[in-house]
Short mmCIF file of the C-alpha atoms (twelve columns), coordinates in Angstrom:
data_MODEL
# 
_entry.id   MODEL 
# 
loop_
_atom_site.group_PDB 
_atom_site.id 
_atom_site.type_symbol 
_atom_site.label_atom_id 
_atom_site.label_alt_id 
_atom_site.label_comp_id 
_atom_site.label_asym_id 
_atom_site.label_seq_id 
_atom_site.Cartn_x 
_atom_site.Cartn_y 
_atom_site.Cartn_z 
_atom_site.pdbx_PDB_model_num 
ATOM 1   C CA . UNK A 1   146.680 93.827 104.221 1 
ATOM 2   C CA . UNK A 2   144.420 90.872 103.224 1 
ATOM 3   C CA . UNK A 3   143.921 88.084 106.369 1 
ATOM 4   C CA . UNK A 4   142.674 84.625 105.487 1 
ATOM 5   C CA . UNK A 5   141.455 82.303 108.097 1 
ATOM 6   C CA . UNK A 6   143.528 78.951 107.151 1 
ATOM 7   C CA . UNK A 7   142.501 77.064 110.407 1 
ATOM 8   C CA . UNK A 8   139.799 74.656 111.381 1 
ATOM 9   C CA . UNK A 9   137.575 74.781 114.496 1 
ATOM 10  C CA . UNK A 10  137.677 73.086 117.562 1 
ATOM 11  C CA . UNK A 11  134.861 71.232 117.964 1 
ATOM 12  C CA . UNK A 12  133.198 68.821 120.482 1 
ATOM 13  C CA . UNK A 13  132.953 65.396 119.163 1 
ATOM 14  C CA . UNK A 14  134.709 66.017 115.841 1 
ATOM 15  C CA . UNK A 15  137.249 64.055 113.746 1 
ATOM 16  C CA . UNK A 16  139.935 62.112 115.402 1 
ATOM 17  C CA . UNK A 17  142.993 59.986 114.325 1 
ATOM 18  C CA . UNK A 18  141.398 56.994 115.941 1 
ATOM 19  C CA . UNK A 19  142.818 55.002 119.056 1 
ATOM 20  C CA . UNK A 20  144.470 56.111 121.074 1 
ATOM 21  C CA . UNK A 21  143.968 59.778 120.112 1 
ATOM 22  C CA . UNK A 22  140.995 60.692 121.609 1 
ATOM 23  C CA . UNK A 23  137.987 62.378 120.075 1 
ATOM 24  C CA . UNK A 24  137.707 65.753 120.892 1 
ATOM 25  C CA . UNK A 25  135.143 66.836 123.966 1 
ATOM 26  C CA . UNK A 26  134.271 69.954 125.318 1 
ATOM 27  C CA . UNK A 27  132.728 69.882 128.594 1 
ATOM 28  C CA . UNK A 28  130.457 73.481 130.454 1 
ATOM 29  C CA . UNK A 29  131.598 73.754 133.811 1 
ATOM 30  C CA . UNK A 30  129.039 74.624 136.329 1 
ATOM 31  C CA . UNK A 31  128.739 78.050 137.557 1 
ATOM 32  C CA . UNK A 32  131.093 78.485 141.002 1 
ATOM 33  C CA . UNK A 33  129.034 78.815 144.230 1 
ATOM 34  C CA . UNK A 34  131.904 80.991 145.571 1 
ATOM 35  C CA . UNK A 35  130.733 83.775 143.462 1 
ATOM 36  C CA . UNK A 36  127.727 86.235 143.763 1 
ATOM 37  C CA . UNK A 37  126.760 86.147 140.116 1 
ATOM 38  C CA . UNK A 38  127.084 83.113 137.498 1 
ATOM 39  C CA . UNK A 39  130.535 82.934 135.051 1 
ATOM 40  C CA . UNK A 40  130.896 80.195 132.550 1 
ATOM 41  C CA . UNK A 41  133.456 78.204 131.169 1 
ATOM 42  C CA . UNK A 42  134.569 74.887 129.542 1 
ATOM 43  C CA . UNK A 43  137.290 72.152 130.064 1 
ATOM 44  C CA . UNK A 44  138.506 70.485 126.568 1 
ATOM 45  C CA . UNK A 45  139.687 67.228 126.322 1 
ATOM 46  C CA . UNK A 46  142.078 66.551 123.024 1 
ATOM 47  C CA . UNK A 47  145.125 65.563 121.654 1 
ATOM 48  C CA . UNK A 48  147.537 67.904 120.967 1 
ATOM 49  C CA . UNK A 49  146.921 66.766 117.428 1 
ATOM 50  C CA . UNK A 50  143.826 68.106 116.767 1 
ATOM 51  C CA . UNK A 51  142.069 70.232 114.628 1 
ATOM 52  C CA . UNK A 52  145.267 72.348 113.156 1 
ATOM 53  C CA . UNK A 53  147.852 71.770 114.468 1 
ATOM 54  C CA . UNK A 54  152.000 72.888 114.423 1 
ATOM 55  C CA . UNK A 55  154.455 69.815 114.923 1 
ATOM 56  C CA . UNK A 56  157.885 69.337 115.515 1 
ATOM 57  C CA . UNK A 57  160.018 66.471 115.142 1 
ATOM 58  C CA . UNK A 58  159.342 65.639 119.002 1 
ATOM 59  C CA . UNK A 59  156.555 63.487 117.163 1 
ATOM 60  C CA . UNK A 60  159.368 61.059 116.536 1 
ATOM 61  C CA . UNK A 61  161.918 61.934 118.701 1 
ATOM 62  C CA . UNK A 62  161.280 63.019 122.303 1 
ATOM 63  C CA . UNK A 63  165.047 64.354 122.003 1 
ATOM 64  C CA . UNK A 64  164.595 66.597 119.726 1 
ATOM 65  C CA . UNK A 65  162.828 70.379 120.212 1 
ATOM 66  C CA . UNK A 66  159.593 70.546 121.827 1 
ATOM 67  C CA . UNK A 67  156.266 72.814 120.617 1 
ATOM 68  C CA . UNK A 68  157.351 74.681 123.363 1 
ATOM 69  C CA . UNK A 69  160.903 75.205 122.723 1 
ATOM 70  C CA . UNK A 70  159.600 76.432 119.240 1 
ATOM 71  C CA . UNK A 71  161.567 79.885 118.725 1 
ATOM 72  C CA . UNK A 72  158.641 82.697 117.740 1 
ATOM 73  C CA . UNK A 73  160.385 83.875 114.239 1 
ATOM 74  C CA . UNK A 74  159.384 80.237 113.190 1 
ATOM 75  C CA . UNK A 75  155.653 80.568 113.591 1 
ATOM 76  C CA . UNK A 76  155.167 84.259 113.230 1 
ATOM 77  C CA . UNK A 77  155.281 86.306 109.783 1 
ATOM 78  C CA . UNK A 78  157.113 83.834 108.331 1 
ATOM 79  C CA . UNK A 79  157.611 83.790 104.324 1 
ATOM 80  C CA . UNK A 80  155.159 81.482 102.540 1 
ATOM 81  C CA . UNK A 81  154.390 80.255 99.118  1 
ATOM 82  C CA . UNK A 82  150.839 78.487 98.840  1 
ATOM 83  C CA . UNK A 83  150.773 75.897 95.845  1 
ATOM 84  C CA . UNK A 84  147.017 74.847 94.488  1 
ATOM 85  C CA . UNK A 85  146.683 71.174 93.536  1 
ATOM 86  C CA . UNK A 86  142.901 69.542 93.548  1 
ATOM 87  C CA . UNK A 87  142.486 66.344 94.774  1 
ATOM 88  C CA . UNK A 88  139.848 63.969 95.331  1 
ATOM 89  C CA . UNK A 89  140.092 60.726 98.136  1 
ATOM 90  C CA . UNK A 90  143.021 59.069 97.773  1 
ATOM 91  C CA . UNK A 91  144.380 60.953 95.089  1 
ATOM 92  C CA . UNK A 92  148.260 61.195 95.173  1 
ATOM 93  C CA . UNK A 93  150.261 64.364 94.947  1 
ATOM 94  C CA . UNK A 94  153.898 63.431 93.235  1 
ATOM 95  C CA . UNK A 95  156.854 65.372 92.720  1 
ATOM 96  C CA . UNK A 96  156.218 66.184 89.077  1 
ATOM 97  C CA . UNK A 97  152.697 67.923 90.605  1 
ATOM 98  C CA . UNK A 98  154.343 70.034 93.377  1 
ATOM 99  C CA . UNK A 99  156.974 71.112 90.255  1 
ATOM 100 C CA . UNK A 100 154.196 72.086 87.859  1 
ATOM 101 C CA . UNK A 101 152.241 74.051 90.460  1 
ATOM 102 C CA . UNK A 102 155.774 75.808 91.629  1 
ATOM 103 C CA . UNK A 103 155.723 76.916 87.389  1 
ATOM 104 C CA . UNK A 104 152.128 78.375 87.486  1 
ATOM 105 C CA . UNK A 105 152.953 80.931 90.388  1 
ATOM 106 C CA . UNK A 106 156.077 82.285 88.452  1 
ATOM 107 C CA . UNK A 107 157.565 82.153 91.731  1 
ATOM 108 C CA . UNK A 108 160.687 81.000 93.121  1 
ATOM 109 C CA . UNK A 109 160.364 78.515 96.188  1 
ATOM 110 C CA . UNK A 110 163.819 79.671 98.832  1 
ATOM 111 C CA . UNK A 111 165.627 77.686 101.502 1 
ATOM 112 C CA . UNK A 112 163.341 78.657 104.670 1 
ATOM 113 C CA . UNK A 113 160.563 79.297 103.259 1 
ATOM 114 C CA . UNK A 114 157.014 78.012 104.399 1 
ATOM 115 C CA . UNK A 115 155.216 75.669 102.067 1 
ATOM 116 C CA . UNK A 116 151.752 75.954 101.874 1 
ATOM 117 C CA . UNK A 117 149.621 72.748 99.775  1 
ATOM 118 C CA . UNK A 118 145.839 73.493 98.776  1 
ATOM 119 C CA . UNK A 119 143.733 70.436 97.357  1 
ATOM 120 C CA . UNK A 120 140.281 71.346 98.312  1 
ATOM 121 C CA . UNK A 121 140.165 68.553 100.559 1 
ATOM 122 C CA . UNK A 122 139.004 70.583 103.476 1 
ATOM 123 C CA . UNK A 123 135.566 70.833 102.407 1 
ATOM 124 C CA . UNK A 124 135.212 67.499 103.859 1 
ATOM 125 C CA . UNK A 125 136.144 68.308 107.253 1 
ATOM 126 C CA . UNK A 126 132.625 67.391 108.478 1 
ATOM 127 C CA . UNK A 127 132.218 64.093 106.518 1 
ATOM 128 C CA . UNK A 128 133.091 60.475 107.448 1 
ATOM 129 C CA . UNK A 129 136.320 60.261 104.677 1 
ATOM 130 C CA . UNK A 130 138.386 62.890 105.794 1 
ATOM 131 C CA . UNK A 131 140.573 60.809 107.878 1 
ATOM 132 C CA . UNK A 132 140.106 57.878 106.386 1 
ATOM 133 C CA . UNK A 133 140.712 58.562 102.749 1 
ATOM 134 C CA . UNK A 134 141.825 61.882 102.088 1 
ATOM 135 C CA . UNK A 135 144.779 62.701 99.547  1 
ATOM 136 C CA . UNK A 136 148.221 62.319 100.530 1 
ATOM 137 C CA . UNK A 137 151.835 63.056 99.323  1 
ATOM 138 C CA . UNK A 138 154.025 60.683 97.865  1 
ATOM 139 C CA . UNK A 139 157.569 59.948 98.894  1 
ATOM 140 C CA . UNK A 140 158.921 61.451 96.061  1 
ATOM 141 C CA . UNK A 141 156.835 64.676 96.229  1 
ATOM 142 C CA . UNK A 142 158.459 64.681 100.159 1 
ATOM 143 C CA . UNK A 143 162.076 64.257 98.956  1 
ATOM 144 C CA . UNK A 144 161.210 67.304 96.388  1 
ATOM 145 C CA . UNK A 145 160.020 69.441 99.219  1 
ATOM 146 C CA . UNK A 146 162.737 68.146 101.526 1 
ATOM 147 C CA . UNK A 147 165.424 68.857 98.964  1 
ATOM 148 C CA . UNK A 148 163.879 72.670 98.344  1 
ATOM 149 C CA . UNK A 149 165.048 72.912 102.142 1 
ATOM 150 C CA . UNK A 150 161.575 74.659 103.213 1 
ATOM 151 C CA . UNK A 151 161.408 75.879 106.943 1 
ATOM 152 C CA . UNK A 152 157.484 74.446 107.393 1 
ATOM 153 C CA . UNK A 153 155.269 72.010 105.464 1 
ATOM 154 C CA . UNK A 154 151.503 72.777 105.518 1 
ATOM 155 C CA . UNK A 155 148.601 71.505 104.006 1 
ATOM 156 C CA . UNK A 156 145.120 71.156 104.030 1 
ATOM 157 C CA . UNK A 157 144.929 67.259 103.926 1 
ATOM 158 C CA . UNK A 158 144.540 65.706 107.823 1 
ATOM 159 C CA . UNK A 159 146.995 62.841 106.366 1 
ATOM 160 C CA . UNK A 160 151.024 63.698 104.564 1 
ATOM 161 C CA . UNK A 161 150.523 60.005 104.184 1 
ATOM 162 C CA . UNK A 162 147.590 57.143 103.431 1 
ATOM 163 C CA . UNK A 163 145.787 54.482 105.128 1 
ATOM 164 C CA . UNK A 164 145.579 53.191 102.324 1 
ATOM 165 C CA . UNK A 165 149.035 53.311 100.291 1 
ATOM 166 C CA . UNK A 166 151.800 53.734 103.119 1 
ATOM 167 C CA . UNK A 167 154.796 55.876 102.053 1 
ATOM 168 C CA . UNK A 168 156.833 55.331 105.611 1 
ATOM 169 C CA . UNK A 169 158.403 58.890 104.758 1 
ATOM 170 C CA . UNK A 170 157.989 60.139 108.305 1 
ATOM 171 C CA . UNK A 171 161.492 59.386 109.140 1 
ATOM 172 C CA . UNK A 172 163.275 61.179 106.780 1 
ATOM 173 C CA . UNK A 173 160.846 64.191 107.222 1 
ATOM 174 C CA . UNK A 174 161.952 64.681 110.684 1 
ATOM 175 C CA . UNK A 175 165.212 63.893 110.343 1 
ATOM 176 C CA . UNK A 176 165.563 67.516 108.675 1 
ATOM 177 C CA . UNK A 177 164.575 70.707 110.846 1 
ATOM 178 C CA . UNK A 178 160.850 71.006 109.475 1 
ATOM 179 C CA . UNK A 179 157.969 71.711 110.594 1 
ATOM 180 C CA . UNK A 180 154.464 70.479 109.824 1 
ATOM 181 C CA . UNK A 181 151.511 72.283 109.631 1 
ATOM 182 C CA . UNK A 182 147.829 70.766 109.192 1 
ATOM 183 C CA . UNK A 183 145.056 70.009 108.388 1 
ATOM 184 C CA . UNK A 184 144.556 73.621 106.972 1 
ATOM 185 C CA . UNK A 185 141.645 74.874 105.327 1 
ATOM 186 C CA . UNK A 186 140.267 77.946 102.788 1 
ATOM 187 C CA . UNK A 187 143.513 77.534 100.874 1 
ATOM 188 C CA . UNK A 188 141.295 78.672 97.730  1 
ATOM 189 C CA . UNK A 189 140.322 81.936 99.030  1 
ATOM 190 C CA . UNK A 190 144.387 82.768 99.008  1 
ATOM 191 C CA . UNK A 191 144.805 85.169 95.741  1 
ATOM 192 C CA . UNK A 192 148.182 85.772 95.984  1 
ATOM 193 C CA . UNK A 193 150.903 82.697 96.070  1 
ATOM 194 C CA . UNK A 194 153.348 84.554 97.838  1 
ATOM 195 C CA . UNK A 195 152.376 85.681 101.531 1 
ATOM 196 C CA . UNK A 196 153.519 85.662 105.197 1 
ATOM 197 C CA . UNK A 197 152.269 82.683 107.485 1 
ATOM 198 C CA . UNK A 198 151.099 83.185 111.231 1 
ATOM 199 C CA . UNK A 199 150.969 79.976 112.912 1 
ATOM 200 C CA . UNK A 200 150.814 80.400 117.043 1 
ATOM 201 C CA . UNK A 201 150.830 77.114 118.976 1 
ATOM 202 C CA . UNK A 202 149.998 76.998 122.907 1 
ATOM 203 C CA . UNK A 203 153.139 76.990 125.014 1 
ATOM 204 C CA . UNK A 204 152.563 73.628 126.048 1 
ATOM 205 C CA . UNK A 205 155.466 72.261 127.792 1 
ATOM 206 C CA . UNK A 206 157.259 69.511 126.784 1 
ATOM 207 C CA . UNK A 207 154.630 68.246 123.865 1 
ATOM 208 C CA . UNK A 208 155.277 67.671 120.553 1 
ATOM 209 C CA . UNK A 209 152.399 69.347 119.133 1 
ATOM 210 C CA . UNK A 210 149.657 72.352 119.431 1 
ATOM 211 C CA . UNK A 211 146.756 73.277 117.952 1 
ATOM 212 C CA . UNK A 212 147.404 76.890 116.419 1 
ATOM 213 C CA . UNK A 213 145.512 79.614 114.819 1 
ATOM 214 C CA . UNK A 214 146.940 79.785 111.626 1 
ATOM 215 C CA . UNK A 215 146.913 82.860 109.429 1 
ATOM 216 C CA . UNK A 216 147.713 83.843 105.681 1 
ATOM 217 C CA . UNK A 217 148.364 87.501 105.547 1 
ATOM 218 C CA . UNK A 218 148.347 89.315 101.603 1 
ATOM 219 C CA . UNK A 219 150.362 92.568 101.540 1 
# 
């Protein structure tokens, strides 16, 4: 079996969404004086949107199921199907893109299945657009992958929509029982369109959100 890394590091000080999510900080904690010899350890400071993350529709809805009401078989070997698509800032992915891509594998996308979108876009993790202008889907291209019925949405843009060219397609999104999945990244070291997808989020009670440790696993 062939494991691919498809999430991005914690880091202190790194990316944000901007007020009010706060920027990431990791803090050391001092060595305790109720010990004989020194141990180490940090406190973290995020959102639970941060880095890569798993969300529910809780992001919308505070009735609906919570990251940690999240049953396991949804997040843990679940059937995947990674589609490649470069992009550049602010570069739209449409329908008609997400079709072509779907031809190219010569495989069939099923009801349930995890959908996994690679643009390339995660080299940028570390520069100053990859918030603020990185490419995004287009309402269309989210009614295609709504109406394909797929279990989980995942991608390795930080952004489903854009700053700059609103699509207001959250709604809908959630209104179905999906999941989303991102940022991601080293979608172009995956050789195999078809895989499994491993996406663990902390048992956080009552949030909407996690940061996971997401794996692509090649049989």
């Amino acid at each position: 079996m062939r494991i691919v890394e498809i999430s991005g590091p914690i880091e202190d000080g790194m990316w944000s969404y901007g007020e009010p999510y706060p920027t990431p900080k990791i803090t050391q904690i001092p060595p305790p004086n109720w010990l004989d010899y020194p141990v180490y350890s940090q406190t973290i400071t995020l959102a639970v949107q941060s880095a890569t993350y798993l969300e529910t529709a809780a992001h919308m809805d505070q009735s609906r199921m919570t990251i940690d009401q999240l049953p396991l078989e949804r997040c843990y070997r679940v059937d995947a199907l990674t589609l490649w698509i470069p992009r550049q800032a602010d570069e739209r992915i449409n329908a008609d893109d997400l079709a072509q891509a779907l031809v190219q594998t010569g495989e069939t996308l099923q009801p349930g299945d995890a959908l996994l979108i690679g643009t390339g876009w995660d080299k940028h993790w570390h520069q100053p657009d990859y918030v603020t202008h990185p490419p995004y889907f287009s309402a269309g291209a989210i009614d295609w992958v709504l109406d394909h019925q797929v279990s989980l949405l995942g991608g390795d843009t930080p952004r489903y929509d854009s700053p700059n060219d609103p699509q207001n397609f959250f709604p809908k999104f959630f209104q179905q029982d999906i999941l989303l999945l991102a940022p991601l990244i080293n979608l172009d070291q995956v050789q195999k369109p078809r895989g499994k997808l491993i996406a663990l989020p902390l048992k956080i009670k009552d949030a909407c959100a996690s940061p996971v440790r997401a794996l692509w696993l090649e049989e």
